[in-house]
N, C-alpha and C positions, 0 to 999 in steps of 0.2 A: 404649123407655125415655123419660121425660119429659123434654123441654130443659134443666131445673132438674137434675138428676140424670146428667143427659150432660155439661154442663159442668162440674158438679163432680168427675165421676170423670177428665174430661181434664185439668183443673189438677194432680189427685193424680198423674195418671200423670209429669206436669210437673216437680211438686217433687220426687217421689222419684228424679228422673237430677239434680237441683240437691243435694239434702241440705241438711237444716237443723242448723246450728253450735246442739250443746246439751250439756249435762252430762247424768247419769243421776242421778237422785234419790241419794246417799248413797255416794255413788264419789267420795272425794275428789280434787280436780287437784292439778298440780305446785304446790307452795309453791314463796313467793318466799324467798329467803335473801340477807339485807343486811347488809353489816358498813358500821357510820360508825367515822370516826375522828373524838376530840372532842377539842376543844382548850380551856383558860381563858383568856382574854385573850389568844388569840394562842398560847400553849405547850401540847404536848402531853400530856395527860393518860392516855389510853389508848382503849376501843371500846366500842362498843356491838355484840353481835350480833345480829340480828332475824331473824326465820323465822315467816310466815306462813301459814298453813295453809287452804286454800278446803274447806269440806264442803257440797256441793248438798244442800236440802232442800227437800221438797212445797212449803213455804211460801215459800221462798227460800232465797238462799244464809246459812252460818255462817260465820264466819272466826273463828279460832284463832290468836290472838296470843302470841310466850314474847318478852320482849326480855332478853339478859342484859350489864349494864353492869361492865367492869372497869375500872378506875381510882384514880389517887393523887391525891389534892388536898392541898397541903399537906403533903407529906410524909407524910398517913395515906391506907391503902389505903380503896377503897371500891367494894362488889362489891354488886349490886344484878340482882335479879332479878324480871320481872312477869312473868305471865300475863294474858288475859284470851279472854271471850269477846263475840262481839258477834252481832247479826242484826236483823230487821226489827219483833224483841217488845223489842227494850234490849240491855244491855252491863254484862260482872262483869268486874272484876279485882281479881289478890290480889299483893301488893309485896311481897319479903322483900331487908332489905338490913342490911349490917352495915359500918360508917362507924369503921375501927379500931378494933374490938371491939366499937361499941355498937350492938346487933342492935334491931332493929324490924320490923314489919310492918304492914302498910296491906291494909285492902281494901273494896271499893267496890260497891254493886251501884243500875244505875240502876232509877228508882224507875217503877213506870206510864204516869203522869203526869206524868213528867218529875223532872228534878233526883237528887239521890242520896242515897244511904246509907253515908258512910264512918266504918270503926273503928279506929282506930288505935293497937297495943299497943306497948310502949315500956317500957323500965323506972320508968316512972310509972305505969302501971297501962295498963287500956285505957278509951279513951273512945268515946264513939261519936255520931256527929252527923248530921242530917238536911238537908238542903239542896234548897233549892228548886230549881225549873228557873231562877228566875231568878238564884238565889244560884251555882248551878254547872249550868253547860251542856254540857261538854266533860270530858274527863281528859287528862293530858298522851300515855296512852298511845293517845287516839282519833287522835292526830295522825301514828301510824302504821298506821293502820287503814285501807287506800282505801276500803272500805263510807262511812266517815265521818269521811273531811277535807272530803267535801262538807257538812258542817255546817258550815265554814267560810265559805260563800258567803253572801254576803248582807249582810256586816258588822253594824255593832252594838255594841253590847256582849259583849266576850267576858268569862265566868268561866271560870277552867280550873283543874283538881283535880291540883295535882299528885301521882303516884301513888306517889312514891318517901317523901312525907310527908302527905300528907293535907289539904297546907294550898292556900287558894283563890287565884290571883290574880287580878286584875280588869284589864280595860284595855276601849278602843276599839277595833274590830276595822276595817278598812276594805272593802271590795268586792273587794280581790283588783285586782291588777295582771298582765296578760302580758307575758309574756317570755322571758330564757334563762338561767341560769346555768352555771358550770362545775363540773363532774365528771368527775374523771377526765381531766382536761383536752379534753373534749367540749362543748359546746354542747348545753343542754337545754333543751327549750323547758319552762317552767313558769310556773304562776298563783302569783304572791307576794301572802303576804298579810300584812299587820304589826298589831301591836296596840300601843298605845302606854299605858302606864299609870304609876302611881307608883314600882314598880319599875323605870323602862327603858323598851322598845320589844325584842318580841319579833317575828321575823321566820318565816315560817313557805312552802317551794319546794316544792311537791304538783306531779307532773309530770302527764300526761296520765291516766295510770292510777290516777289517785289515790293515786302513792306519797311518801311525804315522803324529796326527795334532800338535803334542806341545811335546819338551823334555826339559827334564835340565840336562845337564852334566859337570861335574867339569874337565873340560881341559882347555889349554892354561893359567894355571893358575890362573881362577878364575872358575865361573860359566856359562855356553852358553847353552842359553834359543834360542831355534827354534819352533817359533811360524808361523804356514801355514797362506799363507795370505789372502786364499779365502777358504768356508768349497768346500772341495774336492769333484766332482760330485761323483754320485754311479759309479758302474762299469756296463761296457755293455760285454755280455755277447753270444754276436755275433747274428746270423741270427737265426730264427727260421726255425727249421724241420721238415716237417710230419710225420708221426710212418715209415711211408710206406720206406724211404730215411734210418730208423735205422734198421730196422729188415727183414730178410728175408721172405720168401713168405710162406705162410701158409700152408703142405702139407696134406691129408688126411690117416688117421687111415688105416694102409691094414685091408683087409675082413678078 
């Protein structure tokens, strides 16, 4: 057997007593499931539940976002519901929420090229609008996506879509600060990151995994603070594989 061909077959024999940490193409892993508790200015208004879903694919991975919002503002109920999906070709979500009778829906789908496409039906009719990458970068529901709170890095300019209305906000986004906040009365370590714009200063606590444990956003009129109610487990990251299951068979060097 050739040196070239003898060392490679002893590394195989190598990795396959080590195992390589991998998913199986199309085998979904454990979802995450997150309740926040949100507050307006301080008072409690009601939850959010979140449940995300990982689906390995040839290309990469998909994730499977549902978030469903219950709550009273103002003494009127408001029940709000998104899906979305996302992956490494772009990102769809579709918003249905009804704000004390008055039902709506929103839905988004990112564009190629960036920026998006949102419609938004209402009892005004529906409209529908096109927005640039530069006009909108984000949706409010990428901020629970860990594929893509790392769009968050880098600062800038943030636009974010919010998904529960279709309407854009703008602000400055900064670099991201480390650090820890509390959950659960825990210590978490997380990257903050705040945007500061004509609305306010929104705040935004992505912990290592990319998951959003705590924000503060200036909607409904005041401040809404979503703070997770338990520190979110790690992520699993499917079955383990032997080398043997990833690579094919070792062949020898012609004479």
């Amino acid at each position: 057997m050739p040196i070239r061909a003898a060392i490679a077959a002893l590394l195989l024999v190598l990795l396959a007593f080590i195992g390589v940490p991998t998913a199986r193409a199309g085998e979904p892993l454990p979802p995450h499931k997150i309740t926040y508790d949100l507050s307006l200015d301080g008072k409690p208004i009601g939850t959010r539940e979140l449940t995300i879903r990982y689906l390995p694919r040839g290309d990469g991975e998909r994730r499977i976002i549902e978030s469903y919002t219950d709550a009273t503002v103002l003494g009127q109920p408001l029940v709000c519901r998104s899906s979305g999906q996302s992956s490494t070709r772009g990102a769809t979500f579709t918003t249905s929420v009804d704000q004390g009778g008055a039902v709506s829906q929103v839905q988004g789908i990112e564009l190629p090229g960036g920026g998006w496409r949102v419609t938004v039906a209402d009892a005004a009719g529906v409209k529908e609008t096109t927005l640039t990458k530069e006009q909108a970068r984000l949706t409010s529901l990428d901020l629970l996506d860990p594929g893509r709170t790392v769009l968050l890095t880098g600062g800038g300019e943030l636009t974010l879509v919010l998904v529960e209305t279709g309407t854009v906000l703008t602000g400055t986004l900064d670099a991201g600060t480390v650090g820890t906040t509390k959950v659960a009365g825990q210590k978490v370590e997380v990257t903050r990151y705040t945007a500061t714009g004509v609305g306010g200063t929104a705040r935004f606590d992505v912990d290592a995994s990319g998951l959003l444990v705590k924000s503060e956003l200036s909607w409904l009129g005041g401040t809404v603070t979503a703070v997770a109610r338990e520190v979110p487990p790690p992520r699993s990251y499917g079955v383990v594989e032997t080398i043997e299951a990833l690579t094919p068979a070792v062949t020898e060097d012609p004479l």
